[in-house]
TIKETI-975458 format. One line per 2 residues: number of its first residue (from 0); their letters; for each residue x, y, z of C-alpha. Coordinates in pm, 1 decimal, padded with zeros to 6 digits, always signed. Example, Ala and Ser with C-alpha at 12.3 -4.5 7.8 and 13.67 -1.06 7.14 Angstrom:
0> AS> +01230.0,-00450.0,+00780.0  +01367.0,-00106.0,+00714.0
# end
This chain:
0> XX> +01000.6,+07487.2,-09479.3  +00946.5,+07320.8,-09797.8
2> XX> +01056.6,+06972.6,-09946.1  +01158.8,+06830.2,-09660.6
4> XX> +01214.2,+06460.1,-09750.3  +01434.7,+06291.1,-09494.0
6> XX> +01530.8,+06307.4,-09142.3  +01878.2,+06522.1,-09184.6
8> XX> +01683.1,+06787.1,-09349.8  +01401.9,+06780.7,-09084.1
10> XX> +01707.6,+06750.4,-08831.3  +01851.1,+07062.5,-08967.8
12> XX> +01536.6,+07236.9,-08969.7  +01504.6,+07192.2,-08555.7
14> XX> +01834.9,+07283.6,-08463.7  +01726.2,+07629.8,-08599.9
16> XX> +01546.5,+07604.0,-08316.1  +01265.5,+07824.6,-08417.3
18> XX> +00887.8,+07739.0,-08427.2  +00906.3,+07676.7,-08843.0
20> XX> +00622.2,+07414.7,-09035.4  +00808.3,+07152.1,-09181.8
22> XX> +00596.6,+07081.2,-09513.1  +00720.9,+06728.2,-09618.9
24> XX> +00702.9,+06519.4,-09938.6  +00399.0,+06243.7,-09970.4
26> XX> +00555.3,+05858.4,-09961.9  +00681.3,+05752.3,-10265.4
28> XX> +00940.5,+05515.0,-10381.3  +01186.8,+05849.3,-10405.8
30> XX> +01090.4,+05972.5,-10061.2  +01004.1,+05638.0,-09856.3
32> XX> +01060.6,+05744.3,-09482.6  +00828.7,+06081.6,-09505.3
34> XX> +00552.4,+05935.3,-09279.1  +00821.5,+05866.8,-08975.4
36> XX> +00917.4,+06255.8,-09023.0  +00571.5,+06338.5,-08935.4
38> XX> +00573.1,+06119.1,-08600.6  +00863.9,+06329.0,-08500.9
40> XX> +00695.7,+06682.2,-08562.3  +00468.7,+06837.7,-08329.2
42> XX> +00337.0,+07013.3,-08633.6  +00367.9,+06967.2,-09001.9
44> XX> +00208.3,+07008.3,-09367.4  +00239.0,+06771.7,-09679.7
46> XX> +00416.2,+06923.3,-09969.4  +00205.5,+06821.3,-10228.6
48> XX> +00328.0,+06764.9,-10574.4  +00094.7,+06952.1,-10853.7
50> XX> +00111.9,+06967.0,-11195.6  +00341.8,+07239.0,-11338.8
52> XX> +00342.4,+07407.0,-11669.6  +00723.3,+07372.6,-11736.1
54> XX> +00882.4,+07158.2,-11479.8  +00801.0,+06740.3,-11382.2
56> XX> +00960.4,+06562.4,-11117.9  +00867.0,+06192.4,-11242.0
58> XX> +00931.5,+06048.5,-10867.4  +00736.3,+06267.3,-10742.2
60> XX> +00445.2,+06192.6,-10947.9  +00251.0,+06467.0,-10930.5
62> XX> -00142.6,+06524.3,-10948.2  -00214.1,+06622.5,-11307.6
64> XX> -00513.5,+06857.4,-11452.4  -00813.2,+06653.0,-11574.6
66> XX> -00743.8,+06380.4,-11304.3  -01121.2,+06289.2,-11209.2
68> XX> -01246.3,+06401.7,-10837.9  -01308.8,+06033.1,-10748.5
70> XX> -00898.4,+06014.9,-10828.6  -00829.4,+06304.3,-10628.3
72> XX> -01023.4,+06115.2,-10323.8  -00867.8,+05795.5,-10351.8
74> XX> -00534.7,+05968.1,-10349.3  -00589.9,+06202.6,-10070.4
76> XX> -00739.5,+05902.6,-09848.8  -00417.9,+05717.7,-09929.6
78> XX> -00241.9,+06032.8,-09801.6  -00400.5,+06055.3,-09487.0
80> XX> -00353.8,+05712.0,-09431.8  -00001.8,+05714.6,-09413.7
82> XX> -00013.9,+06073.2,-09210.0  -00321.4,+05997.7,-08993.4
84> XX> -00298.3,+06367.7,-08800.5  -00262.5,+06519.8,-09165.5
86> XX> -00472.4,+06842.7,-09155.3  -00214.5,+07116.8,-09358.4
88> XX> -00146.5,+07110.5,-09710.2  +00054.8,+07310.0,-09956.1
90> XX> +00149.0,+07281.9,-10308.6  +00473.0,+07162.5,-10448.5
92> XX> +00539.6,+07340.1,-10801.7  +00167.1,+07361.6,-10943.7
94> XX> +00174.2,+07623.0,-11202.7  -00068.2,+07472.4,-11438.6
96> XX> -00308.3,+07243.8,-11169.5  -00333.3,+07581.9,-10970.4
98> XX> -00470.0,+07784.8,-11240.1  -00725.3,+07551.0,-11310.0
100> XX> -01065.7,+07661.4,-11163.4  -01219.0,+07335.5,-11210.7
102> XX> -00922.6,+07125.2,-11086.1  -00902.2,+07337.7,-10765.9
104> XX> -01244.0,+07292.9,-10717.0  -01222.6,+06937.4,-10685.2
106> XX> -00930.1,+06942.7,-10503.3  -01109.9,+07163.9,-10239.6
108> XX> -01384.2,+06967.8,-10234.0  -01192.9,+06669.0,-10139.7
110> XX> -00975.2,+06863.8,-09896.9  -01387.9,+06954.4,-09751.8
112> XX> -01484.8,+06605.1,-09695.3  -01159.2,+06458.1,-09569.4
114> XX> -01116.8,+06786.9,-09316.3  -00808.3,+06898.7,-09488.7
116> XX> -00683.8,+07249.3,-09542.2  -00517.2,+07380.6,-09826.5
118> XX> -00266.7,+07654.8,-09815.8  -00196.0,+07805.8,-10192.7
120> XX> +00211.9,+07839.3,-10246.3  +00137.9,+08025.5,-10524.0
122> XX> +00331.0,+07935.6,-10804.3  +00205.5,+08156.7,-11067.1
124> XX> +00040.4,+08464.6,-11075.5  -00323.1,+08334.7,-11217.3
126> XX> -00388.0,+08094.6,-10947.2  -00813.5,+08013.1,-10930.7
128> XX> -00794.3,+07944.4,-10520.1  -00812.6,+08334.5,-10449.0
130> XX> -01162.4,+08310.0,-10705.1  -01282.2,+08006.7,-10519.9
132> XX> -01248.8,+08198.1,-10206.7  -01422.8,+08464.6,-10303.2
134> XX> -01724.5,+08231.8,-10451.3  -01741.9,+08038.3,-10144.3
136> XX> -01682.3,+08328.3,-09886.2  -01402.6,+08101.5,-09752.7
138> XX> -01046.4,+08107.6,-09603.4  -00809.1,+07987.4,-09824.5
140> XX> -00406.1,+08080.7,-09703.6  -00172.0,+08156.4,-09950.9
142> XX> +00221.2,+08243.9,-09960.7  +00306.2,+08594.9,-09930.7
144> XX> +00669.0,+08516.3,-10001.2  +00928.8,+08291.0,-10067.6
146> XX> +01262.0,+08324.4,-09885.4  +01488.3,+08179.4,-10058.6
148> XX> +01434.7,+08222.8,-10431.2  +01802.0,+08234.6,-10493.0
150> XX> +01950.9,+08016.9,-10238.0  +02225.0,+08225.9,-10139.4
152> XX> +02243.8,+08374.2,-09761.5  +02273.1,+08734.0,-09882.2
154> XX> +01929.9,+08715.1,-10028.3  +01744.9,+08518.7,-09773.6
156> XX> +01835.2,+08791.9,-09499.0  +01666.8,+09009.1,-09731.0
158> XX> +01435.2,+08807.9,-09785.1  +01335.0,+08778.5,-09397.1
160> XX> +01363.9,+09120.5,-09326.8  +01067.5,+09174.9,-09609.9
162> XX> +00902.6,+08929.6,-09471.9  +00907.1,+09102.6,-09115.4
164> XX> +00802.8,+09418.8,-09214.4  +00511.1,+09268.0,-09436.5
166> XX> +00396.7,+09075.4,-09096.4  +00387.2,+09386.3,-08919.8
168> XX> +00259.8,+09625.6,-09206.6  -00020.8,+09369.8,-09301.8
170> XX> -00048.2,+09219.9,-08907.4  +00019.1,+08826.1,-09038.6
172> XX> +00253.5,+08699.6,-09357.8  +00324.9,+08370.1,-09467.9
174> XX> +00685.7,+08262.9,-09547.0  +00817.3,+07974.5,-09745.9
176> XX> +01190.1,+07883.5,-09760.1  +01361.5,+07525.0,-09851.2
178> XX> +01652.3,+07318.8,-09662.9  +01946.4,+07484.8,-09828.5
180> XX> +02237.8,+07539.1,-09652.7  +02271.4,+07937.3,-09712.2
182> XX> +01846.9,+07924.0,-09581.1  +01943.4,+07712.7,-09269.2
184> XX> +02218.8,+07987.2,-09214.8  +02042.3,+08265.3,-09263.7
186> XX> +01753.0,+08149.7,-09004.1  +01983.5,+08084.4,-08746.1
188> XX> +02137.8,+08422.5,-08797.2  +01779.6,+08622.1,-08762.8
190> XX> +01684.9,+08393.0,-08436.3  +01685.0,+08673.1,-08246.2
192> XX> +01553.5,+08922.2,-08475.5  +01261.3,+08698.2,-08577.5
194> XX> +01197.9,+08581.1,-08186.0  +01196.0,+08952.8,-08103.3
196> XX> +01004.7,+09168.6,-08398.6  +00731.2,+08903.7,-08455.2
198> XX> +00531.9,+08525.5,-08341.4  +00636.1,+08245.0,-08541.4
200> XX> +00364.0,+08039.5,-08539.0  +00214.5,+07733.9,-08752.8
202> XX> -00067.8,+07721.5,-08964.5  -00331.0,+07605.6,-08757.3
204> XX> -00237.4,+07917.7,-08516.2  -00287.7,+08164.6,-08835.0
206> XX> -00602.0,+07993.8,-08914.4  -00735.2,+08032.5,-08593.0
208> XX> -00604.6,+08439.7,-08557.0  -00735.7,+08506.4,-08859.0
210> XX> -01105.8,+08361.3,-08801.5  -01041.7,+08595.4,-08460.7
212> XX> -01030.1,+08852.5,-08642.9  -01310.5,+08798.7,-08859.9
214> XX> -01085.3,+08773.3,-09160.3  -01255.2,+08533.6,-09401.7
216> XX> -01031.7,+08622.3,-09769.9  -00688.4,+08628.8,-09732.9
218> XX> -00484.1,+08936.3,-09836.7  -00188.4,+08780.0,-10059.1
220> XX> +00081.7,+09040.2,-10035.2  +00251.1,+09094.8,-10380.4
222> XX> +00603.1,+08964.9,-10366.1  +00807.8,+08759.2,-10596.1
224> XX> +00646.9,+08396.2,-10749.4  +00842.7,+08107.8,-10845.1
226> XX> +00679.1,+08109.3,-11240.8  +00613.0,+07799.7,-11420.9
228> X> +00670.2,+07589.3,-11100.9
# end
């Protein structure tokens, strides 16, 4: 679950009561209390703010393109100073930084030296991680689909039953939703369906299946992007 940036959302997000990855917000002036949401999670990913092509959240203050890799360390060291067991990372928005080959390279690279992971949310359709992968003969996760698009509860149970059947048809899927209300509802509705038709697990869990199964490229499946995010 993306953006989460205080404890009532986190608190929401466990009364679901379902194994879910809270992905939460770097420390900034706007979201000041992240790092004592990650002391209370047994597992969780930073949301990472990239640059987009037509969308800026100023307190946010996201990475931009052409930011130099000794930047990109400083900042990331920073990071895991404030979340020492950081090892998960996805991108918040991103459109533009994504799509740039040489930016993700550095990025990666960083990620490589600091033993960080980075899982691609994919916010547009030309992102360069699935090229780096390839290059590099290297695991890099990405999104297969995003839950709640349209944050209305009608959708999201669609949503989750695509998101089911592309787990089983595929044999793993990842899944991004936010902390709306209609997506908080809609998870607590499917409890049952989710805990019976497949294993929720976190992303060190995937990582580790897929290596199992001698999967080293990940197969995106082709749903819906968020564009220009």
């Amino acid at each position: 679950m993306d953006d989460i940036q205080n404890l009532a959302q986190y608190n929401a997000l466990r009364n679901i009561k379902l194994p879910i990855t809270p992905s939460i917000f770097p420390k900034t002036a706007y979201t000041p209390d992240t790092p004592k949401i990650a002391t209370y999670a047994k597992e969780y990913m930073i949301h990472l703010p990239l640059e987009a092509l037509n969308f800026y959240q100023k307190e946010l203050e996201p990475l931009t393109t052409g930011i130099s890799r000794d930047s990109l360390l400083a900042y990331m060291k920073n990071l895991k100073a404030d979340f020492p067991n950081l090892k998960y990372l996805n991108n918040h928005t991103g459109s533009k930084f994504t799509t740039s080959y040489n930016d993700m390279q550095n990025l990666i690279s960083v990620f490589d030296e600091l033993d960080l992971r980075f899982i691609d949310s994919v916010t547009n359709t030309d992102i360069a991680s699935p090229k780096i992968a390839r290059e590099q003969g290297r695991l890099i996760m990405q999104r297969d689909i995003f839950l709640d698009t349209i944050a209305q509860k009608e959708h999201t149970d669609r949503q989750i039953d695509l998101a089911i059947k592309k787990a089983k048809d595929k044999g793993y899927a990842i899944a991004i939703c936010h902390p709306f209300p209609s997506t908080i509802e809609a998870l607590k509705n499917a409890k049952d369906k989710l805990t019976k038709e497949v294993d929720l697990i976190g992303p060190a869990q995937l990582e580790s299946y897929l290596h199992t199964q001698n999967i080293t490229l990940y197969n995106r499946s082709k749903f819906h992007f968020a564009q220009n995010h």
